[in-house]
C-alpha positions as CSV (number, residue, x, y, z in Angstrom):
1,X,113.6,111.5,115.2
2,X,113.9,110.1,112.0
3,X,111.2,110.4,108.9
4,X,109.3,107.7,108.0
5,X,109.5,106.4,104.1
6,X,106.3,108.5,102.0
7,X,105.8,110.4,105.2
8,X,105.5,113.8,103.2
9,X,103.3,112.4,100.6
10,X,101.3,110.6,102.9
11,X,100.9,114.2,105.1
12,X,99.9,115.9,102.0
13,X,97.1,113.3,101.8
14,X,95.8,113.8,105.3
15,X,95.9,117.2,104.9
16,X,93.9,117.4,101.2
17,X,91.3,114.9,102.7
18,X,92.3,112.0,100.5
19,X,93.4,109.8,103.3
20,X,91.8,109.4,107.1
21,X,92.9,108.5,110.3
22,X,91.6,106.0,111.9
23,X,92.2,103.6,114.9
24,X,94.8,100.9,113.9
25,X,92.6,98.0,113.1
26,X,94.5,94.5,112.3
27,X,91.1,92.7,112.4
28,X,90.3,94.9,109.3
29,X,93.6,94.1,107.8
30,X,92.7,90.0,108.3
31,X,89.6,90.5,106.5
32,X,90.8,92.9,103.8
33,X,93.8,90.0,103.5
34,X,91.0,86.8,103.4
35,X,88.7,88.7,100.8
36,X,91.6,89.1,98.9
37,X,93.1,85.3,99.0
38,X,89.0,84.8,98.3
39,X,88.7,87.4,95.4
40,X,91.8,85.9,93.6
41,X,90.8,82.3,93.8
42,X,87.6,83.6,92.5
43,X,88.9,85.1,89.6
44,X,90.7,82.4,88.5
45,X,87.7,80.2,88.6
46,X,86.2,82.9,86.5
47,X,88.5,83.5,84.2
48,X,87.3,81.8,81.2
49,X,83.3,82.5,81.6
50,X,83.5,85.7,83.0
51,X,86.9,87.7,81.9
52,X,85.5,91.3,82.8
53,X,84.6,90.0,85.9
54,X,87.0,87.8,86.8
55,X,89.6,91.1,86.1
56,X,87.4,93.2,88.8
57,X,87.7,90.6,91.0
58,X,91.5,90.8,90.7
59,X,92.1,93.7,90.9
60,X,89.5,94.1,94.1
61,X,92.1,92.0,95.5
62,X,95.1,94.2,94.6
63,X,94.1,97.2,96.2
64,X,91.9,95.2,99.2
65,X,95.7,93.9,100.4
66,X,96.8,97.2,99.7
67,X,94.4,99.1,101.8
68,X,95.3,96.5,104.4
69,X,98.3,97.8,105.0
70,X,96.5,100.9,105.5
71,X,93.8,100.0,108.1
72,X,97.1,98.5,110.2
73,X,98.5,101.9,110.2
74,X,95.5,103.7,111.1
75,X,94.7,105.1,107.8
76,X,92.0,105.0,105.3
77,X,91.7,106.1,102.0
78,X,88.4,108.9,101.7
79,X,85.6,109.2,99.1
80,X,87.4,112.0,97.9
81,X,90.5,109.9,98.0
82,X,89.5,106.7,96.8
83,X,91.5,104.0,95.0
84,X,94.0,106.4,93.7
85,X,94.7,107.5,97.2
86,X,95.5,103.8,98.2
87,X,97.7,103.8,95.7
88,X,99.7,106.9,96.4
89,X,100.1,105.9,100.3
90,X,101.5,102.3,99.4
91,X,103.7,104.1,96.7
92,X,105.3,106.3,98.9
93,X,105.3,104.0,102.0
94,X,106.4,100.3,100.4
95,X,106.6,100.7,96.5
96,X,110.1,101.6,96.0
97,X,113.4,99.4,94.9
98,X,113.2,96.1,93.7
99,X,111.4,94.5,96.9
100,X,108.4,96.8,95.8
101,X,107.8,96.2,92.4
102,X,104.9,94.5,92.9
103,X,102.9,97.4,94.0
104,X,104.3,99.2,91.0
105,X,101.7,97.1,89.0
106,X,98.5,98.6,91.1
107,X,97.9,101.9,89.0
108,X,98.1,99.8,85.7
109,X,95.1,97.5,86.8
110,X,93.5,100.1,88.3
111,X,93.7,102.2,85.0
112,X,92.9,98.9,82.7
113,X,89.8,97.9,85.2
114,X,88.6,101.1,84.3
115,X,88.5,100.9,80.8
116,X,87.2,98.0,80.9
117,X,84.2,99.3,83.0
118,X,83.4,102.1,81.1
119,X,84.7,100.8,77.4
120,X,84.7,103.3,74.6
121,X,85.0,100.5,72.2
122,X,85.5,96.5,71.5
123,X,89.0,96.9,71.8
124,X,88.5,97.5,75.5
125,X,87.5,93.9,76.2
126,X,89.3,92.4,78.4
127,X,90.0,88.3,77.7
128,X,90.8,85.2,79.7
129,X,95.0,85.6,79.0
130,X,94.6,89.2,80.0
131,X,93.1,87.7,83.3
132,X,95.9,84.9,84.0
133,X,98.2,87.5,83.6
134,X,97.2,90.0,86.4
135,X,96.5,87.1,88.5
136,X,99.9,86.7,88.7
137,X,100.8,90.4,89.6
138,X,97.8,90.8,91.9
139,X,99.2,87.3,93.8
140,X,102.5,89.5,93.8
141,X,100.6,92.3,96.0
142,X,98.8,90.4,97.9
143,X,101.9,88.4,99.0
144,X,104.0,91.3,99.3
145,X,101.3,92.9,101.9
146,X,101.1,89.7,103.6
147,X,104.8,89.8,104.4
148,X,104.7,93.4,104.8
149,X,101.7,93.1,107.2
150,X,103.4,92.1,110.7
151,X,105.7,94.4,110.1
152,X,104.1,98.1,110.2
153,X,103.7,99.8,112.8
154,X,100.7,102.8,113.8
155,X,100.7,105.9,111.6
């Protein structure tokens, strides 16, 4: 039998709590996958008025298509796991080589959407060509989950 790619990581995960299983659900994929087409159109209607916001929104949509590849599996990131645990299973699992960069880009917007949430001063603002640019990466992850999607199997 042959290992699965991030199967170790994604066992330490289960083991520490930081990651659930849970019943395969591709109906909770879909809707992960539509709030994130939703959150990114959103965002870029945003962009200008509400740059903060617009950035959340984005980067809601990065880790909702990421944690769609999750619910397909039968996993699920915990409380205790949160957003950094999404983002160690899809690391392991899809984020390696050239074919998963995009996913690479994930821990930087989660780390910048935090800054910007809890700003320590005005240099943590976040602008309207900071939010074109991860619109563009976050498009990257969700397309990358989309093609990804049909093709995972049960954890």
């Amino acid at each position: 039998m042959s290992q699965r790619l991030g199967e170790d990581e994604v066992l330490q995960l289960l083991r520490e709590r930081e990651v659930e299983q849970i019943p395969p659900d591709e109906d909770l994929a879909d809707l992960l996958m539509d709030d994130a087409r939703r959150h990114l159109a959103s965002a870029a209607r945003l962009a200008n008025d509400d740059p903060a916001g617009a950035f959340q929104l984005t980067y809601d949509a990065a880790r909702k298509a990421c944690s769609a590849l999750l619910a397909v599996q039968g996993l699920r990131a915990t409380s205790r796991g949160g957003h950094i645990a999404v983002r160690d299973v899809v690391r392991a699992q899809f984020g390696s080589g050239r074919r998963g960069k995009p996913l690479q880009e994930l821990d930087a917007m989660r780390r910048r959407r935090k800054d910007a949430e809890y700003p320590q001063d005005s240099g943590d603002a976040i602008d309207a060509e900071e939010v074109g640019d991860v619109l563009s990466k976050a498009r990257a992850i969700v397309d990358y989950a989309a093609m990804l999607l049909p093709h995972i199997d049960p954890w």
